[in-house]
NUVEXZA-667945 format. One line per field, with one value per atom (N, C-alpha, C): residue number from 1; x, y, z; residue in one letter; atom name. Coordinates in steps of 0.001 Angstrom, whole numbers. Layout:
N
seq <- (NUM_...)
px <- (X_...)
py <- (Y_...)
pz <- (Z_...)
type <- (A_...)
atom <- (CA_...)
end
This chain:
75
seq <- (1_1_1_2_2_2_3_3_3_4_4_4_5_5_5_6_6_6_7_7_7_8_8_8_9_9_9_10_10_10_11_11_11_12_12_12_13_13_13_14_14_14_15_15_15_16_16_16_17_17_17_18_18_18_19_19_19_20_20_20_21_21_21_22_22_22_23_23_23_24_24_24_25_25_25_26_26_26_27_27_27_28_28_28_29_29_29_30_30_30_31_31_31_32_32_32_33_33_33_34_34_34_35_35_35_36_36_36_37_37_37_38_38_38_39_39_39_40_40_40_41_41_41_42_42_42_43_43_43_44_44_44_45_45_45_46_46_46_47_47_47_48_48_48_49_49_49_50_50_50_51_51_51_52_52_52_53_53_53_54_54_54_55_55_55_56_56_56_57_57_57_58_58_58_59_59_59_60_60_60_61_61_61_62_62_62_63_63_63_64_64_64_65_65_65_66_66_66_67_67_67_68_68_68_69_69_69_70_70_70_71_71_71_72_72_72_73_73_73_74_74_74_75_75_75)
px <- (104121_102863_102038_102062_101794_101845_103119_103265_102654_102269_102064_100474_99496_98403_98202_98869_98495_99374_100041_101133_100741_100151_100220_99208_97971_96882_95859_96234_95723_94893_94830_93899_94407_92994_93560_92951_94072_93742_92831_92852_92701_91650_91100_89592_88841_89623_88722_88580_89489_88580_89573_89088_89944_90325_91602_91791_92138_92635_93029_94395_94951_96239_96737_97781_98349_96545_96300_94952_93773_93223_92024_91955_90313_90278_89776_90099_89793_88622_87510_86580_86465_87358_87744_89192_89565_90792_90821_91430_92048_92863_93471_95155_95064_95544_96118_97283_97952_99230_99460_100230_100267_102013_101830_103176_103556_104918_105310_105749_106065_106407_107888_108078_110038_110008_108822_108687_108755_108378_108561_107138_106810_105849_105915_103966_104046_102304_102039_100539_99930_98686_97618_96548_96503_95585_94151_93324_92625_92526_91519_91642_90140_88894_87767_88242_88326_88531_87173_86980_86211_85830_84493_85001_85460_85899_86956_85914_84713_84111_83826_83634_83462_84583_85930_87232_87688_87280_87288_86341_85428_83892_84613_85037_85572_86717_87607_88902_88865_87489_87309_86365_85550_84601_85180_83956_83608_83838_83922_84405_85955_86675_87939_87963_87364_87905_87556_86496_86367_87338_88402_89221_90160_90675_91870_91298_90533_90206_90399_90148_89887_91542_92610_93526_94479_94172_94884_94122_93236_92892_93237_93244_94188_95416_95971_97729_97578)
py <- (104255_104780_103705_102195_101197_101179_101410_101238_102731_104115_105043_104158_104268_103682_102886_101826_100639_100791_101106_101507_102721_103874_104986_105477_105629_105225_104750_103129_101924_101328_102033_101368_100005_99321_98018_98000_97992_97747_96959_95395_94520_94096_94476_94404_95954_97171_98694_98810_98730_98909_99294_100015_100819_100417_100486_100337_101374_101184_102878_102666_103814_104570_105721_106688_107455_108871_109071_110156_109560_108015_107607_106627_106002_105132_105529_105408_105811_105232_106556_105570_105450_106803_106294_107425_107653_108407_108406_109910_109858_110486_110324_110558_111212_112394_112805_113580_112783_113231_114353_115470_116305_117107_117338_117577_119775_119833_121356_121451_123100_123356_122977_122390_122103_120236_120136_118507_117850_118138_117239_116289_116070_115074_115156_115206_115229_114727_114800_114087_114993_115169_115806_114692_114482_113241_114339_113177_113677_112563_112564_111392_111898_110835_111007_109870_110720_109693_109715_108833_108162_109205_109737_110564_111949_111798_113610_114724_114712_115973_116292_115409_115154_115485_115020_115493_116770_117221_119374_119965_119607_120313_120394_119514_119284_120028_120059_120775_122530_122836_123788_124451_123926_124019_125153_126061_127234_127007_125549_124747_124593_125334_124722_123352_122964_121808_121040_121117_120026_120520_121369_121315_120835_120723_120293_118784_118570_116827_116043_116843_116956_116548_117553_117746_116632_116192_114898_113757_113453_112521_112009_113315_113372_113188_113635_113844_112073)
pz <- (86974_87434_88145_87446_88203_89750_90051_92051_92231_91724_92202_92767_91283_91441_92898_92792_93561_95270_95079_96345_97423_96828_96928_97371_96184_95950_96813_96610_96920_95963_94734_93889_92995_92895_92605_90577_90247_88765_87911_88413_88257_88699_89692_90323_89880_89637_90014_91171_92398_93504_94531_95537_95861_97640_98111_99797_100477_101141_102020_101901_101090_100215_101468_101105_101276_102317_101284_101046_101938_102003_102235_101252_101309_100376_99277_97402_96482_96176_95799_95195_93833_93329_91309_91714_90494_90342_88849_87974_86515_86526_85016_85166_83764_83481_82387_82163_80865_81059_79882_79794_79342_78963_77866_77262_77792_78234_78261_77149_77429_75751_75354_76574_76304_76075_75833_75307_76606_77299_78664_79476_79361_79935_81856_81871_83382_83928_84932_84923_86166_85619_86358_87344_88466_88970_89801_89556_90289_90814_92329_92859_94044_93723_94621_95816_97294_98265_99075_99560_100366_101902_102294_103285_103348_102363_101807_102496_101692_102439_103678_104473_106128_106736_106106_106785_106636_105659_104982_105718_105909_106634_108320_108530_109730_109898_109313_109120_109215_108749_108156_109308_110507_111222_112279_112734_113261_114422_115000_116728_116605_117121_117042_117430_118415_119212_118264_117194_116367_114911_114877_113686_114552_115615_116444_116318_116642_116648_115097_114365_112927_112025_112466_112480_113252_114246_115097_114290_113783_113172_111492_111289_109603_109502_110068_110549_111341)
type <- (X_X_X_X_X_X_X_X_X_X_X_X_X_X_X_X_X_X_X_X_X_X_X_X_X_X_X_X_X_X_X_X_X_X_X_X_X_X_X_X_X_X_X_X_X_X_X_X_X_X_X_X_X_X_X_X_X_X_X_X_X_X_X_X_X_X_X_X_X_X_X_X_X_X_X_X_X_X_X_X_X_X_X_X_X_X_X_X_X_X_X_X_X_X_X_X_X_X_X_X_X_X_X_X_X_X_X_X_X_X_X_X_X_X_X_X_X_X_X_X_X_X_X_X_X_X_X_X_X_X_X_X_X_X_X_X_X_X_X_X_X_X_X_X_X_X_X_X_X_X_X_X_X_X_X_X_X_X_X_X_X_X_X_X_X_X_X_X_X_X_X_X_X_X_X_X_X_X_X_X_X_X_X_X_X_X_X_X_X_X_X_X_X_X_X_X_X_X_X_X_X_X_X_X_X_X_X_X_X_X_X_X_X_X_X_X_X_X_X_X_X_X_X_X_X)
atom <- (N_CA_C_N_CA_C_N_CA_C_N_CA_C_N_CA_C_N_CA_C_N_CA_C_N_CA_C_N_CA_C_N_CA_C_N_CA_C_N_CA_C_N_CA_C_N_CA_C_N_CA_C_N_CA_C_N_CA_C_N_CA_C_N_CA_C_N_CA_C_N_CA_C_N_CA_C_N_CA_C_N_CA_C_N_CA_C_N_CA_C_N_CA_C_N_CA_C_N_CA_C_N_CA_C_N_CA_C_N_CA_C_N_CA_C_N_CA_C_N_CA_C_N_CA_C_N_CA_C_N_CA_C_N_CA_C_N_CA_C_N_CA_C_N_CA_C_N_CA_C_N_CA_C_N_CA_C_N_CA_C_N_CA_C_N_CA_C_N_CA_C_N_CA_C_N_CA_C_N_CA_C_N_CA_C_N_CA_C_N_CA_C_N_CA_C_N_CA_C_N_CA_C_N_CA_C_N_CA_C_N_CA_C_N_CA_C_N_CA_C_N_CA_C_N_CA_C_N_CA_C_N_CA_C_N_CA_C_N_CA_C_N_CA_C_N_CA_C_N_CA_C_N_CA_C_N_CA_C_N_CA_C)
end
């Protein structure tokens, strides 16, 4: 889970602090892990990125040209 965190992520353990990962940059993230009923283990993340709502608002906007811009910039 270590390289997910830090690799993936970008979050830095050792400081708390976050770079630009896979998603954006983290500004916290939690992790809980949780058992099925067949004994199996698996993890739920959440993860607050940096920006996030500006890039959905945008994504999501009534201007195409600004979900097409939106969309070339995420991608």
């Amino acid at each position: 889970m270590q390289i997910v965190t830090e690799c993936l992520i970008g979050w830095n353990t050792k400081t708390q602090t976050g770079r630009v990962g896979v998603l954006g940059k983290p500004l916290a993230w939690s992790r809980t892990d949780e058992e099925q009923a067949r004994k199996t283990l698996h993890a739920h993340w959440q993860i607050w990125i940096e920006y996030f709502n500006d890039c959905r608002e945008a994504l999501f906007s009534q201007d195409e040209e600004e979900r097409k811009k939106a969309r070339d910039t995420f991608i």
